[in-house]
N, CA and C atoms as an extended XYZ file, in Angstrom:
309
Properties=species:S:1:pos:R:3:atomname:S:1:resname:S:1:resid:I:1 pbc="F F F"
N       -28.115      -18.484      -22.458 N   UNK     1
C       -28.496      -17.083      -22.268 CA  UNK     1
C       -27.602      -16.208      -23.144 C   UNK     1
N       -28.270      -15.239      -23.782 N   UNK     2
C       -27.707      -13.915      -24.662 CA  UNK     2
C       -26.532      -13.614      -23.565 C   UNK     2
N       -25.410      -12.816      -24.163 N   UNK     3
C       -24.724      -11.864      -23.369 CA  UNK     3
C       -25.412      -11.011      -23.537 C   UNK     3
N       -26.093      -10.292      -24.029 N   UNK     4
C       -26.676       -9.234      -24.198 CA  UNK     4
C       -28.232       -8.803      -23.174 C   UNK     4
N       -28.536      -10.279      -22.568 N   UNK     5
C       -29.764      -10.271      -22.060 CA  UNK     5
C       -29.107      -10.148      -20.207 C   UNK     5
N       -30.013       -9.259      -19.769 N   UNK     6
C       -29.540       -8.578      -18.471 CA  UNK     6
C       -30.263       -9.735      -17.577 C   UNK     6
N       -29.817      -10.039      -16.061 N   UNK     7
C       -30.441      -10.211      -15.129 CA  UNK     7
C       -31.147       -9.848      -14.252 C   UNK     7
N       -32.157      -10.483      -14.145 N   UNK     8
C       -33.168       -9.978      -12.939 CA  UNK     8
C       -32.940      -10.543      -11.096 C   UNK     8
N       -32.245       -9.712      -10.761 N   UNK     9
C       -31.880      -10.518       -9.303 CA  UNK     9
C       -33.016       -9.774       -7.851 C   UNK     9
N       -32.594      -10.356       -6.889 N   UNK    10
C       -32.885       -9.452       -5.911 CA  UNK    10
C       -31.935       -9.655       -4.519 C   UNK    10
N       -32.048       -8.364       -4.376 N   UNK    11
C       -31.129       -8.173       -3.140 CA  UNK    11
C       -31.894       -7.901       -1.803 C   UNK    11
N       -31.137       -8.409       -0.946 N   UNK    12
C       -31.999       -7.825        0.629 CA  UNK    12
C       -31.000       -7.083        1.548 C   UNK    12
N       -31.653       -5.849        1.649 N   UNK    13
C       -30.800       -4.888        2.798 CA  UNK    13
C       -31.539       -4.193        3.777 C   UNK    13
N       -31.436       -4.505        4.612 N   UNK    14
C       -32.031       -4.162        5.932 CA  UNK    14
C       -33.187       -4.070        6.006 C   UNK    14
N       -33.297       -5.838        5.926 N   UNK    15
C       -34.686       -6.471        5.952 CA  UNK    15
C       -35.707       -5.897        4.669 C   UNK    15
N       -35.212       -5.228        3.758 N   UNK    16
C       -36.187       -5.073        2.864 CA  UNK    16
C       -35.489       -5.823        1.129 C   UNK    16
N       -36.346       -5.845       -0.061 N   UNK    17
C       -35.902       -6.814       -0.873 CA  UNK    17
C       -35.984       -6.060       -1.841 C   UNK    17
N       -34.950       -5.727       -2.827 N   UNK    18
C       -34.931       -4.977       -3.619 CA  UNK    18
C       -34.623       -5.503       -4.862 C   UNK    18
N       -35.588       -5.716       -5.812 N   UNK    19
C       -35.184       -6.505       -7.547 CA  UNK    19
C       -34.216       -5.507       -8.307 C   UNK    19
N       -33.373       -6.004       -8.772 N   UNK    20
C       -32.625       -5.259       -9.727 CA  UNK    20
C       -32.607       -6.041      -11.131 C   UNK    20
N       -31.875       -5.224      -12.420 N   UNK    21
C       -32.077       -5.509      -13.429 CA  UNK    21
C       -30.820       -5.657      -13.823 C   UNK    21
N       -29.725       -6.159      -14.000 N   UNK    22
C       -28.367       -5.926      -13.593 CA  UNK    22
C       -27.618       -6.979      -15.158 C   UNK    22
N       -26.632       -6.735      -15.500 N   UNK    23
C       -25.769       -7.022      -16.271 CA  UNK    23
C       -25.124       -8.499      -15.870 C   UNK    23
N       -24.585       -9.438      -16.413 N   UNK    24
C       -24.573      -10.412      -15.941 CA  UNK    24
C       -23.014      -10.512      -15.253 C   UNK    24
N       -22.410       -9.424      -16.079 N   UNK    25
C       -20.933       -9.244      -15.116 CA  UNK    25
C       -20.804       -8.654      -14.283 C   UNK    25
N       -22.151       -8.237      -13.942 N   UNK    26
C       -22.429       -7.164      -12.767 CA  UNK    26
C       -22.980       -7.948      -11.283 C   UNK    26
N       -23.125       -9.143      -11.563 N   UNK    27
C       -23.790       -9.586      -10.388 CA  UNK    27
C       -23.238       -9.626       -9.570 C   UNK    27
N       -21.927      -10.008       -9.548 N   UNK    28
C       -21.028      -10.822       -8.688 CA  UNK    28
C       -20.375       -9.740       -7.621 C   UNK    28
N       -20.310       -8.457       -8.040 N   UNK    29
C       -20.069       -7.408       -7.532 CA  UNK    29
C       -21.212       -7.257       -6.720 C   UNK    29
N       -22.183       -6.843       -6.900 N   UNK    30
C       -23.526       -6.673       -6.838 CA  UNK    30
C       -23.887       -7.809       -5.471 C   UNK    30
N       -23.850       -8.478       -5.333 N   UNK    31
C       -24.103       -9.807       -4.515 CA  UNK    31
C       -22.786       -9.625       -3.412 C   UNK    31
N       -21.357       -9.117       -4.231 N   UNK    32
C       -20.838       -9.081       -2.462 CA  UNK    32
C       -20.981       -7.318       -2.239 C   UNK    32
N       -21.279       -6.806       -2.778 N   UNK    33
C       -21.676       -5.434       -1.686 CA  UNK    33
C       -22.752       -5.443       -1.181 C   UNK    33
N       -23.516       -6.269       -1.579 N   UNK    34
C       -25.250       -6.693       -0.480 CA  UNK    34
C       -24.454       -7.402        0.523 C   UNK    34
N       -23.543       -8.105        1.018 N   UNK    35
C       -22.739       -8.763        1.903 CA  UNK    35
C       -22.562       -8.027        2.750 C   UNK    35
N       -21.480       -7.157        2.153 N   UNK    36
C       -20.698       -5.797        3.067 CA  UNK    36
C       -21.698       -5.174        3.641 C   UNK    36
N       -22.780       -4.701        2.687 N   UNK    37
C       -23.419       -3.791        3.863 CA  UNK    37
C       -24.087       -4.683        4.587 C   UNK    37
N       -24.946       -5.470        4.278 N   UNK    38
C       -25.126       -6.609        5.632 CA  UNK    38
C       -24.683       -6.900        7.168 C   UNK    38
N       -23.336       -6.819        6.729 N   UNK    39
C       -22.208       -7.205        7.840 CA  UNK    39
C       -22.409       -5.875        8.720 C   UNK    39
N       -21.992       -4.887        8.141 N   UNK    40
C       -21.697       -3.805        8.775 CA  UNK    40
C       -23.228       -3.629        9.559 C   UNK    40
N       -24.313       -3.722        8.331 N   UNK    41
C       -25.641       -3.599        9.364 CA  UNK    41
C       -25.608       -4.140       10.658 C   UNK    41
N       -25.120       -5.845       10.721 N   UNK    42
C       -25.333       -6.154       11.406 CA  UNK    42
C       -24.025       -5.934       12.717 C   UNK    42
N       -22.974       -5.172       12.459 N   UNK    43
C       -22.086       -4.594       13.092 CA  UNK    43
C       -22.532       -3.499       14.060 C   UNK    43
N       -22.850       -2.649       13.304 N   UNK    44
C       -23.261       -1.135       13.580 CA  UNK    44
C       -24.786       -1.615       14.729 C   UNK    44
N       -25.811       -2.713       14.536 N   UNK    45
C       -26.886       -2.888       15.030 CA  UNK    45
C       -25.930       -3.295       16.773 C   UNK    45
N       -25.013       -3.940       16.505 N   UNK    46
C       -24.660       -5.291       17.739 CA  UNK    46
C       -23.873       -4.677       18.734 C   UNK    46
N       -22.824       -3.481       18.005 N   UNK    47
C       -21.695       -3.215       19.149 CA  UNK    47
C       -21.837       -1.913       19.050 C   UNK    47
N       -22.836       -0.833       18.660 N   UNK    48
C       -23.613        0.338       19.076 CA  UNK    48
C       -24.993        0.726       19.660 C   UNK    48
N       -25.285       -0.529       19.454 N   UNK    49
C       -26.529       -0.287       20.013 CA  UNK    49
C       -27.828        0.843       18.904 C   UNK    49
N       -27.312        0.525       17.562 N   UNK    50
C       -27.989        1.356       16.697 CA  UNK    50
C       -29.236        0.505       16.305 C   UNK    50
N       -30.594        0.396       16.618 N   UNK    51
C       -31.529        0.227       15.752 CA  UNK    51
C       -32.163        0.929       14.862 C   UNK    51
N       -32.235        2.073       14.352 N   UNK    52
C       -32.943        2.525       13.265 CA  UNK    52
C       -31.877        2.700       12.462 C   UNK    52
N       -32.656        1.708       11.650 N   UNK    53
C       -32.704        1.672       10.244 CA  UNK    53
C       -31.939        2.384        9.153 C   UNK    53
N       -32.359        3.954        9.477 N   UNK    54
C       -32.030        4.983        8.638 CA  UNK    54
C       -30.907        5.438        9.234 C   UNK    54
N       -30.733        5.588       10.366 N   UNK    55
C       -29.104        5.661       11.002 CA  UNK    55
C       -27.992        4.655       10.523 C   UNK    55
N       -28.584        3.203       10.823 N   UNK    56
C       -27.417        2.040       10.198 CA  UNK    56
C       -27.317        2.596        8.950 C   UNK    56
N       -28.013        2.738        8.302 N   UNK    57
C       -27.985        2.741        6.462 CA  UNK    57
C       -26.796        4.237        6.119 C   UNK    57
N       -27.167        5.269        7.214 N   UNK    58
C       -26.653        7.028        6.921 CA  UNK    58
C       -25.214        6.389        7.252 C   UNK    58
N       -24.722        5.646        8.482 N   UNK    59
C       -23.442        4.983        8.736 CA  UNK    59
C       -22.888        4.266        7.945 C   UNK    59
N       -23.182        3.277        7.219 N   UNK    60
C       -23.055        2.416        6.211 CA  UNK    60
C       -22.461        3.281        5.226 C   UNK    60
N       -23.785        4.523        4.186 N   UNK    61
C       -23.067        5.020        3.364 CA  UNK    61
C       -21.636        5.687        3.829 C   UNK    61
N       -21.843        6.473        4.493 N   UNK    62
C       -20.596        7.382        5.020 CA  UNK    62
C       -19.239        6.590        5.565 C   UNK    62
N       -19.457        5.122        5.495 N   UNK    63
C       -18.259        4.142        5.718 CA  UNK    63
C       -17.197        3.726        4.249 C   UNK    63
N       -18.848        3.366        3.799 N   UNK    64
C       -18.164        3.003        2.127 CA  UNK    64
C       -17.908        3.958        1.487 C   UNK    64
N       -18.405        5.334        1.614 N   UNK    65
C       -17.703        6.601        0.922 CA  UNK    65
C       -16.553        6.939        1.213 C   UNK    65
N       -16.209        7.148        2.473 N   UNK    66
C       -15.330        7.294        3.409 CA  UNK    66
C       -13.756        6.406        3.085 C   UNK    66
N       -14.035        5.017        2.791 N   UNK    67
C       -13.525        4.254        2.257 CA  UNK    67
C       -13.167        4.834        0.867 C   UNK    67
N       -13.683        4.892        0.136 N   UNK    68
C       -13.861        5.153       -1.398 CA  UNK    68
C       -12.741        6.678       -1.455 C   UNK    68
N       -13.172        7.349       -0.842 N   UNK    69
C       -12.426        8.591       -1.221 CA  UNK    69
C       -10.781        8.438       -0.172 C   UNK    69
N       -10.779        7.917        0.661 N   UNK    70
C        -9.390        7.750        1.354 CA  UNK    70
C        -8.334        6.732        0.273 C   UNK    70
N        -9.256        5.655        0.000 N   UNK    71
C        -8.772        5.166       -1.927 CA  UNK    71
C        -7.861        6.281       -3.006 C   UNK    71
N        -9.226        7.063       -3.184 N   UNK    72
C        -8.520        7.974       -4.270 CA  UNK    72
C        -7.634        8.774       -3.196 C   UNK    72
N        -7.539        9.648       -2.150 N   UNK    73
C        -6.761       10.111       -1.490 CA  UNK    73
C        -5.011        9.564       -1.527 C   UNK    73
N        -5.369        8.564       -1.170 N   UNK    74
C        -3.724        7.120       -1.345 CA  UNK    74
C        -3.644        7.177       -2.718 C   UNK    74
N        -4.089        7.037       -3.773 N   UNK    75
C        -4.020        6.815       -4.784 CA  UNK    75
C        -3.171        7.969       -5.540 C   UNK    75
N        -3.648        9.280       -5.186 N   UNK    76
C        -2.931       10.241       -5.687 CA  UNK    76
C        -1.988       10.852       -4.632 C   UNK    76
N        -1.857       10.609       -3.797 N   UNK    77
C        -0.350       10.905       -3.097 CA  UNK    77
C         0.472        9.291       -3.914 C   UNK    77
N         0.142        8.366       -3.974 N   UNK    78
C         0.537        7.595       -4.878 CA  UNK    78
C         1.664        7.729       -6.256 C   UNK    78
N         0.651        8.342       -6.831 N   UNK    79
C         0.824        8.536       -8.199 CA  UNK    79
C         1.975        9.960       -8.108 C   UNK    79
N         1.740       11.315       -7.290 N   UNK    80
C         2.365       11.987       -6.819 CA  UNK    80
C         3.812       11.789       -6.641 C   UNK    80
N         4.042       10.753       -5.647 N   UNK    81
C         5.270       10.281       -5.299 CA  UNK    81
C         5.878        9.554       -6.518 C   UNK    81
N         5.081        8.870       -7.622 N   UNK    82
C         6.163        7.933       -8.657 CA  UNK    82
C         6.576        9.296       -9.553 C   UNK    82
N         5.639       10.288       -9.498 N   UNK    83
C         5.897       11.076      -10.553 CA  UNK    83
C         7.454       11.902      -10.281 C   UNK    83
N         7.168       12.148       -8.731 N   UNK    84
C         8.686       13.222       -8.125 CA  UNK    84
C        10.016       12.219       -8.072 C   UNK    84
N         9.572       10.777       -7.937 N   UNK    85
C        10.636        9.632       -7.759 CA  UNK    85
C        11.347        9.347       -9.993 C   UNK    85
N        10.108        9.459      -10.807 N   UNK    86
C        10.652        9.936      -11.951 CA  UNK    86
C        11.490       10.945      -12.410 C   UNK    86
N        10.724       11.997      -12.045 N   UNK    87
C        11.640       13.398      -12.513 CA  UNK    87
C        13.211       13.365      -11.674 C   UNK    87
N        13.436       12.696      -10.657 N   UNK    88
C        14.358       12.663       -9.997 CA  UNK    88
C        15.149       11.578      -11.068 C   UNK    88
N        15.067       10.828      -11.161 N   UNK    89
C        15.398        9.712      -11.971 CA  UNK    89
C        16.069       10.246      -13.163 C   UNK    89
N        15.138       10.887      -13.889 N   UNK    90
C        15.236       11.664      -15.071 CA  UNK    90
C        16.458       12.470      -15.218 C   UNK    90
N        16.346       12.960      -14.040 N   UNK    91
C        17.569       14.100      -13.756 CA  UNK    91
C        18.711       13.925      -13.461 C   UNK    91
N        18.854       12.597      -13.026 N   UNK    92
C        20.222       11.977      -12.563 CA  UNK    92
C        20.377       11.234      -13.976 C   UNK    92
N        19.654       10.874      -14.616 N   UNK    93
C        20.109        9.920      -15.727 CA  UNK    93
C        20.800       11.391      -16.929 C   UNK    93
N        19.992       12.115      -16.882 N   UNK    94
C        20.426       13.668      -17.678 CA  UNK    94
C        21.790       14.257      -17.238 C   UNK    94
N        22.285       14.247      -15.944 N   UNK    95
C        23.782       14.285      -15.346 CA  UNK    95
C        24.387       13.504      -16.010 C   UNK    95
N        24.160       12.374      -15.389 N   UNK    96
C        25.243       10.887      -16.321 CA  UNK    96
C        25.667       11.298      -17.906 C   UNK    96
N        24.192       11.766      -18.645 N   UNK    97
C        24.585       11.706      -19.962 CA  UNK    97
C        25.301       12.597      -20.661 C   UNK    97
N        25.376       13.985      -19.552 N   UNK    98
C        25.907       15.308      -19.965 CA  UNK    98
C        27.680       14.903      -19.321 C   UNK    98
N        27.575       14.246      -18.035 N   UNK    99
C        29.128       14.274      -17.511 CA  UNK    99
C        29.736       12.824      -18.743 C   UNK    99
N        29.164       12.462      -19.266 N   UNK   100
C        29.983       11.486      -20.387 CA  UNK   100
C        29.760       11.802      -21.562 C   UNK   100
N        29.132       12.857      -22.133 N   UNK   101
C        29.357       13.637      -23.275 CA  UNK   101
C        28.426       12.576      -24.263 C   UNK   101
N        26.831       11.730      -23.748 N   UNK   102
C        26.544       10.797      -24.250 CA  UNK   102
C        25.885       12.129      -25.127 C   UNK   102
N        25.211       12.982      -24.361 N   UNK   103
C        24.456       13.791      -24.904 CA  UNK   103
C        24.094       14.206      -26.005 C   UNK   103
């Protein structure tokens, strides 16, 4: 097979089957987030007592978004903290070099 030539897969989510046209480095991703939401479907169906459909699915998104943005949330208090833990760094190394005349 081409690298260049895409795949034709199909996925099933909540009971319905959906063909996609997908990249071949894309599947593998692709195949475990049909998992995840699966699970959770079948989570959200078992220990809420949710059958429709369009409710599991509105829960589902708002889990993995939810997820997704608490990510970037951590991520930039993250990045935040190396930056103030640098400039601190910076500043003590700038002492050192001024109290020994490296300067």
């Amino acid at each position: 097979m081409n690298m260049d030539e895409k795949l034709k897969i199909k996925v099933s989510i909540a009971d319905r089957v959906y063909p996609l046209t997908v990249e071949p480095e894309q599947e593998e991703g692709i195949r475990a987030a049909t998992k995840k939401i699966e699970a959770m479907i079948t989570q959200l169906e078992e220990h809420f007592a949710m059958r429709d459909k369009q409710d599991v699915l509105a829960f589902c998104a708002l889990q993995f978004a939810s997820q997704v943005e608490q990510n970037r949330i951590q991520n930039e208090e993250g990045l935040e903290d190396s930056k103030l833990k640098l400039i601190e760094f910076n500043n003590s190394l700038e002492e050192i070099l001024t109290r020994h005349r490296i300067k």
